[in-house]
C-alpha positions as CSV (number, residue, x, y, z in Angstrom):
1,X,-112.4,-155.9,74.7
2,X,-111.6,-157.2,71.1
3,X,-113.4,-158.2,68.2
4,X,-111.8,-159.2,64.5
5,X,-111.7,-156.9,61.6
6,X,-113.6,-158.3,58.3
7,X,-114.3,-157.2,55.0
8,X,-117.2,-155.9,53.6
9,X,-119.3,-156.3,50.3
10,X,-120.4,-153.7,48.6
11,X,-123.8,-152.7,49.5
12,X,-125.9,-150.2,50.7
13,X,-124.9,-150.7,54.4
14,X,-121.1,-150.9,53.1
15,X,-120.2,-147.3,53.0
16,X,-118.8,-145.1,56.1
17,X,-121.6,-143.2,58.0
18,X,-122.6,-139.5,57.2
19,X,-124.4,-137.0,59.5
20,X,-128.3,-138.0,59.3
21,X,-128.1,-141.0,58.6
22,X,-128.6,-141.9,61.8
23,X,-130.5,-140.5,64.7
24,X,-130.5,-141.3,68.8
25,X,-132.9,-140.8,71.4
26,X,-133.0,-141.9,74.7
27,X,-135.5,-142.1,77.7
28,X,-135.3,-142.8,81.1
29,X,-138.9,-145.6,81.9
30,X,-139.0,-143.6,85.8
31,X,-136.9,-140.3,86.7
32,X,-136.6,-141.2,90.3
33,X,-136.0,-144.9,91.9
34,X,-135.2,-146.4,94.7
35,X,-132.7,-148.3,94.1
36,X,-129.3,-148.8,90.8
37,X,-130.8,-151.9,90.0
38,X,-134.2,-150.0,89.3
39,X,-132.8,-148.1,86.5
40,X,-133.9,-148.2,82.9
41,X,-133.2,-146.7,80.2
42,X,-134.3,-147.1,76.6
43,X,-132.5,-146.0,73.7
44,X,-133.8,-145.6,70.4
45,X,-131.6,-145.5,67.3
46,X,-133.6,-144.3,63.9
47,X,-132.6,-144.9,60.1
48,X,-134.0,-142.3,58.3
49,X,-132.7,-142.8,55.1
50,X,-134.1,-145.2,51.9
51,X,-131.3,-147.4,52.7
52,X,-130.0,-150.4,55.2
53,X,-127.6,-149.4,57.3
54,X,-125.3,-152.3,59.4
55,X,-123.0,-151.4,62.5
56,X,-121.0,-152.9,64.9
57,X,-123.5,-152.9,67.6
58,X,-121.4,-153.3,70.5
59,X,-119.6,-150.5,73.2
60,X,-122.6,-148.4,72.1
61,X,-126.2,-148.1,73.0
62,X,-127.1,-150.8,70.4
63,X,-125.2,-153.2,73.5
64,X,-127.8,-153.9,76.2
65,X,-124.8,-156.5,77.6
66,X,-122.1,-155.7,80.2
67,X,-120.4,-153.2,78.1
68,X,-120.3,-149.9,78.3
69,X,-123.2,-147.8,76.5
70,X,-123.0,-144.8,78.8
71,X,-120.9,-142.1,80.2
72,X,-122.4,-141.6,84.0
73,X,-121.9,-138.4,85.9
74,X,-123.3,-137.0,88.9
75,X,-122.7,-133.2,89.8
76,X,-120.2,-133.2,86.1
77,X,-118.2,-135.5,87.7
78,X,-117.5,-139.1,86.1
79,X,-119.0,-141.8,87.5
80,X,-116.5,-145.0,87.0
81,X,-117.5,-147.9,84.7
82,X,-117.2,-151.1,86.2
83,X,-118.2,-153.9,83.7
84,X,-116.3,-155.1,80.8
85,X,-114.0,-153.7,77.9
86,X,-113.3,-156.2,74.6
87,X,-111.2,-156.7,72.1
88,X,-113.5,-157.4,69.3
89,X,-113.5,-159.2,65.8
90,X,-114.6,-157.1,63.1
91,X,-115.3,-159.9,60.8
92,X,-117.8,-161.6,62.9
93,X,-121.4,-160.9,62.0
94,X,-122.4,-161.4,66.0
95,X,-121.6,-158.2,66.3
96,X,-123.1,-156.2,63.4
97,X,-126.6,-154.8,64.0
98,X,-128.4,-153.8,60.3
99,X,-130.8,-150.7,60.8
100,X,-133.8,-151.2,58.1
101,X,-134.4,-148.3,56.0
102,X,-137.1,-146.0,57.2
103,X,-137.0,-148.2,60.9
104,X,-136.2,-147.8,64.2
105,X,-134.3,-150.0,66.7
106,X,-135.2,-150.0,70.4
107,X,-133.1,-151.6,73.2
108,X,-134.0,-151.7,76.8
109,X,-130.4,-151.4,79.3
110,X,-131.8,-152.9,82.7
111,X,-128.8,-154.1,84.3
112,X,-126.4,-150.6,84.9
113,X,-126.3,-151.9,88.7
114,X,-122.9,-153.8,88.4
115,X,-121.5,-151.5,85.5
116,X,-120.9,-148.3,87.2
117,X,-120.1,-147.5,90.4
118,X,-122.9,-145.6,92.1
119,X,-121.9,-146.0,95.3
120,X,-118.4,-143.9,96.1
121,X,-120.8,-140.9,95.0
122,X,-124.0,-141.7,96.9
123,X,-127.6,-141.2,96.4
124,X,-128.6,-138.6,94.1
125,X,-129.5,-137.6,90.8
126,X,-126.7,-139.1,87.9
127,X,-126.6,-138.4,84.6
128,X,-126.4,-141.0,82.1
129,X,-124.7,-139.8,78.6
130,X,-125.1,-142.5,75.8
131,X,-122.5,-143.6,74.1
132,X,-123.5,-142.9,70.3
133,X,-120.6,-143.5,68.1
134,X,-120.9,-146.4,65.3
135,X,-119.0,-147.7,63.0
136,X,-119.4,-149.6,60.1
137,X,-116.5,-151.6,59.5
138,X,-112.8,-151.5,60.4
139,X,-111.5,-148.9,57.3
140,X,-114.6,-146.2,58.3
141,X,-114.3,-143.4,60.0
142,X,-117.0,-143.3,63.2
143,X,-119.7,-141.4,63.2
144,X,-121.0,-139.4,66.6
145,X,-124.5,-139.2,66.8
146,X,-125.6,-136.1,68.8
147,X,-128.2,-137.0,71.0
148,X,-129.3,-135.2,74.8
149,X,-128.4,-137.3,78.4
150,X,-131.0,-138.4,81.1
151,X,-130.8,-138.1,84.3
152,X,-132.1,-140.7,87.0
153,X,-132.0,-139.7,91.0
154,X,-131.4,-143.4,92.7
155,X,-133.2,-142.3,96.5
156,X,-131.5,-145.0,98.4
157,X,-129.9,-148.3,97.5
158,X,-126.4,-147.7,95.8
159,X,-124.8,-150.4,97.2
160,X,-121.6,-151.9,95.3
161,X,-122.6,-154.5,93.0
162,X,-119.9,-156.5,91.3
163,X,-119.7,-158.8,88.2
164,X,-116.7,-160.4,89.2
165,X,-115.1,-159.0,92.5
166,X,-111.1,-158.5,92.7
167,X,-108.0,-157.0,93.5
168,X,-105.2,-157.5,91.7
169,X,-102.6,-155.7,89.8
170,X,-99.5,-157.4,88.3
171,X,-100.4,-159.9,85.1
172,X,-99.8,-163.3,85.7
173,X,-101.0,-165.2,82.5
174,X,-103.2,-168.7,84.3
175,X,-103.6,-171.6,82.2
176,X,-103.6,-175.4,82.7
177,X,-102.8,-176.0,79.0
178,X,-99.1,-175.9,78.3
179,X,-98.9,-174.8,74.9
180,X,-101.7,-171.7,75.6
181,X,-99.9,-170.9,78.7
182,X,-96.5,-170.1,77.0
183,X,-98.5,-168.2,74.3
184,X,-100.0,-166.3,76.6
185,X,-96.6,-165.4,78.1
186,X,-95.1,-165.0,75.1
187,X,-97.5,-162.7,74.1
188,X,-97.9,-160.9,77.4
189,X,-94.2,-160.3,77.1
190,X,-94.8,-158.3,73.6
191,X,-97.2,-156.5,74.9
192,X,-95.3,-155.0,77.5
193,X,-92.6,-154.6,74.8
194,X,-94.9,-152.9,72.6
195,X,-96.4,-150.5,75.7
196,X,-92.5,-149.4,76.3
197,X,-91.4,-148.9,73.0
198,X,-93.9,-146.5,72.3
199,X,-93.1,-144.9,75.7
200,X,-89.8,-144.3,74.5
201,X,-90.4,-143.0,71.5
202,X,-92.8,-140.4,72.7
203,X,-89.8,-139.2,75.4
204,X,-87.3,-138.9,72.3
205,X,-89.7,-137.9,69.4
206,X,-93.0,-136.1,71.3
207,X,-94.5,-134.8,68.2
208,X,-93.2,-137.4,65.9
209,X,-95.4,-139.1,63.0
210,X,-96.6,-142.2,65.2
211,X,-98.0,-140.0,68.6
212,X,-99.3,-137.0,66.1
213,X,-101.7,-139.8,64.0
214,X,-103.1,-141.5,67.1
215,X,-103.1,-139.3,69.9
216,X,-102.0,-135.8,68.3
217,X,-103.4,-133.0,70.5
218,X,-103.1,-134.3,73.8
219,X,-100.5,-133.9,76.6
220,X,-97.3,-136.4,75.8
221,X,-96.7,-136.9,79.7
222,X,-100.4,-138.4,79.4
223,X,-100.3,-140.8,77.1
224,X,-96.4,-141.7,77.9
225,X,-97.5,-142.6,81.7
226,X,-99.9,-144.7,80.3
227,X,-97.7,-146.9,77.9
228,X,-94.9,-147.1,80.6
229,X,-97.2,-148.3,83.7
230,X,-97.9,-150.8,81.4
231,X,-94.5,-151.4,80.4
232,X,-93.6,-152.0,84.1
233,X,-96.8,-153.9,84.5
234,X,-97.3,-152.1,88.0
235,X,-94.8,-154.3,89.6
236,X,-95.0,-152.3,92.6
237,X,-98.1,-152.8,93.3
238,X,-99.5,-155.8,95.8
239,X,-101.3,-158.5,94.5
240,X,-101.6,-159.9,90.8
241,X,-104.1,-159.3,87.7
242,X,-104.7,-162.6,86.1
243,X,-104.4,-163.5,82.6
244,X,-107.0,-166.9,81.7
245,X,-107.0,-168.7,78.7
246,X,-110.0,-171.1,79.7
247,X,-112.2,-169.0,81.7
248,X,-115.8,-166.8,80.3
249,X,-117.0,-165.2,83.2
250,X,-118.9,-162.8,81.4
251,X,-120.6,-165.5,78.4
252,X,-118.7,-163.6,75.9
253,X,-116.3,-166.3,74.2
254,X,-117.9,-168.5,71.3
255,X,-120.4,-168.5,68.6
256,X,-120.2,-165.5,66.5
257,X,-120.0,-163.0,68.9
258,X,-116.7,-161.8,67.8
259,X,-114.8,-161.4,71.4
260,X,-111.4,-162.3,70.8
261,X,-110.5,-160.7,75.2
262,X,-112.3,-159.0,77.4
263,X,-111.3,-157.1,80.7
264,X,-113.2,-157.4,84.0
265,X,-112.5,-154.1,85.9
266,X,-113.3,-153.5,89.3
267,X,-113.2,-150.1,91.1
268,X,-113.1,-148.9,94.7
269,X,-113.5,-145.0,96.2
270,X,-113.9,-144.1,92.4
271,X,-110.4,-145.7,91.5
272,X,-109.6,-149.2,89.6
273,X,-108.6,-151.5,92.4
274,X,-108.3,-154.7,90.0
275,X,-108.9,-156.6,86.8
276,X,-108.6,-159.4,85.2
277,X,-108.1,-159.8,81.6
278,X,-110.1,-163.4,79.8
279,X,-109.0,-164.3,76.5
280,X,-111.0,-166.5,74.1
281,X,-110.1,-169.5,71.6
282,X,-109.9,-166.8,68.9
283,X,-106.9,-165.6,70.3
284,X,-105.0,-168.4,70.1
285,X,-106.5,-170.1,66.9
286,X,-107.0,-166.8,64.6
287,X,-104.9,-163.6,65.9
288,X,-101.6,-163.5,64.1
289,X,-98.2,-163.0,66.2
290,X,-96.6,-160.1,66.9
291,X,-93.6,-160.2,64.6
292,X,-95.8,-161.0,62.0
293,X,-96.9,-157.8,61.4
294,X,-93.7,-157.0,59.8
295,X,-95.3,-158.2,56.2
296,X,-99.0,-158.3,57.4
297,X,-99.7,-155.0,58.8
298,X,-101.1,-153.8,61.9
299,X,-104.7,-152.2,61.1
300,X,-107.1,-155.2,62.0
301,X,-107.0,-156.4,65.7
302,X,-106.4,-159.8,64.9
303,X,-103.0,-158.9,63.7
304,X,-100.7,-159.4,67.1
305,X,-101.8,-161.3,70.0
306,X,-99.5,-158.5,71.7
307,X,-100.9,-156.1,71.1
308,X,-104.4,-157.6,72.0
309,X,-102.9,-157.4,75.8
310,X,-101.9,-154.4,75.1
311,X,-105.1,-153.1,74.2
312,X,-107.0,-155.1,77.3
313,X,-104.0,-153.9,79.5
314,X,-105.2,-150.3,78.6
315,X,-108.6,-151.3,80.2
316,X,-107.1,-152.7,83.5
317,X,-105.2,-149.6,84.2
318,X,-106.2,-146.9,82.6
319,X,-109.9,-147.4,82.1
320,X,-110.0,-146.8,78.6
321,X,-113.1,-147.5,76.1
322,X,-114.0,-149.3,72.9
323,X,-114.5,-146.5,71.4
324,X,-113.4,-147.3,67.8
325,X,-111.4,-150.7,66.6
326,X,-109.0,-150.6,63.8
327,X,-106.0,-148.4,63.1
328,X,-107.7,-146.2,60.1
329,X,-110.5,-145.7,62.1
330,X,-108.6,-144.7,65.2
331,X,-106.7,-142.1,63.6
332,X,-109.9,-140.1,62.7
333,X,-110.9,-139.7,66.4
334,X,-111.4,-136.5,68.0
335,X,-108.1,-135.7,70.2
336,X,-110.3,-136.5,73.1
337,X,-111.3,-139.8,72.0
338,X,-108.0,-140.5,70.9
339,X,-106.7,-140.9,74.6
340,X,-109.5,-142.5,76.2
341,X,-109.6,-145.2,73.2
342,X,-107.8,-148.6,74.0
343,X,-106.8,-149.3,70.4
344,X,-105.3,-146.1,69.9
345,X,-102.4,-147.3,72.0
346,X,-102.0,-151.2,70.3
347,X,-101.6,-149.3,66.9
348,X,-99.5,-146.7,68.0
349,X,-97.4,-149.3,69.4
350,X,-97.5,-151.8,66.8
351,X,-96.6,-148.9,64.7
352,X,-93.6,-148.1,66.7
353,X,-92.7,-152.0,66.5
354,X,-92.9,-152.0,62.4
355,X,-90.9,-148.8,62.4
356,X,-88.2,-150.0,64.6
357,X,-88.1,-153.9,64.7
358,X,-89.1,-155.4,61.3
């Protein structure tokens, strides 16, 4: 999912996060239920220091909505996510939480049901690893909190739930409004552009300046298969992923909550059998083109509606997370992170764009 990037003022919640400064706990209310839909978990997130401190609160455990604020296992093996990934605007305050100085923050997740699918590994005890990175603005580097798992045995009900059940695979943007529709294509088409280009430039220059600042460390074959499924849009597959431009499934779109797209994804047998990708007035109103980031830059997500579908195509097929938004801030990932982070791959290919195309 997206949200927009936004300057701050200097202040005491303006700087980039230091160990200590924040501190994570989490508690499970029962060890053993009946039933997914019993789970609850409670995460606390401390401010120990004589300061405020403000951060995107979203994609973390600070998000008790549809998003993902854990990593699930059961027996170390990864439990799929199953609710929704965004595109997010860092310059909306909707999605800032401030920490007061000397305070704690508490948040109840009661709703993991729908988000994760329990049921491909059956009943048993799973492991629920919160997701503690924050960030404090688009040019900071994230901070991980280190903080210990819970673990919840679910005795009997793990029945599939779904927030929005599908399958479908190839992107076919869906809008009764001419003039969105062809942006939508339009910008569908880049992103696809944008997804092969860098898959071509990691085949002729695997170590070159682009792939070593956003996804240095891994294996190129990883990351390349990624961009070019994406470049092909998984024509070979049955069915079709669609691509709205009036449609907020999830509640997401409006206000100041700073969604610019989201992904739905749904799983079967522990793989993603469909997805479909939801894109808000921001997109079409705020988020620059993709050419236009030959004198604009590429760091904030608002800059190219391509690579916006890039990024939310990255969700649909290869289960990436919001992990970090924002080019600077992407680059400082760990090489793990790197990988599994959706905007890794829009600045990597924007970046290949700018290098090539402008």
């Amino acid at each position: 999912m997206f949200r927009v990037g936004f300057v701050l003022s200097i202040s005491a919640f303006a700087l980039g996060l230091s160990s200590g400064e924040l501190q994570v706990s989490l508690k499970a209310i029962s060890s053993s239920v009946q039933s997914v839909d019993d789970i609850i978990l409670t995460a606390v997130v401390s401010n120990p220091t004589t300061a405020d401190i403000r951060v995107i609160a979203k994609n973390n455990v600070l998000d008790a909505s549809v998003t993902g604020s854990f990593a699930v296992s059961k027996d170390d093996n990864p439990v799929l996510f199953t609710g929704v990934r965004t595109t997010l605007d860092l310059s909306e305050d909707g999605i800032y939480m401030t920490i007061p100085a000397g305070s704690s923050v508490a948040v109840n997740h009661t709703s993991l049901g729908p988000l994760y699918d329990f049921e491909t590994f059956g009943t048993g005890k799973f492991t629920f690893a919160p997701v503690t990175v924050f960030q404090t603005g688009p040019d900071h580097a994230p901070l991980h909190v280190e903080t210990d798992a819970v673990s919840v045995e679910v005795t009997n009900d793990v029945a599939k739930r779904e927030l929005v059940p599908l399958v479908r695979r190839v992107s076919t943007p869906t809008c009764s409004d001419s003039g969105r529709l062809q942006t939508l294509k339009d910008s569908l088409s880049y992103g696809r552009s944008l997804a092969g280009g860098a898959a071509t430039d990691i085949l002729s220059h695997p170590n070159g300046p682009e792939y070593t600042t956003y996804f240095g460390g891994n294996t190129q074959s990883d990351i390349w298969f990624n961009m070019d499924r994406i470049a092909g849009d998984l024509t070979s597959e049955s069915g079709d992923r669609k691509i709205y431009c009036n449609m907020d499934p999830a509640g997401l779109c409006g206000g100041s909550g700073g969604v610019i797209a989201y992904t739905l994804v749904v799983t079967s047998g522990g793989s993603i059998v469909g997805s479909d990708i939801y894109t808000c007035d921001y997109f079409f109103t705020s988020v620059g083109t993709t050419p236009g980031i030959c004198t604009g830059g590429f760091d904030a997500t608002q800059s190219s509606r391509g690579g916006v579908l890039l990024h939310e195509l990255l969700h649909a097929t290869a289960g990436t997370a919001d992990i970090a938004y924002g080019c600077t801030a992407c680059a400082s990932l760990s090489v793990a992170n790197k990988k599994n982070n959706a905007d890794n791959y829009r600045c990597m290919g924007l970046a290949i764009y700018k290098d090539y195309d402008c």
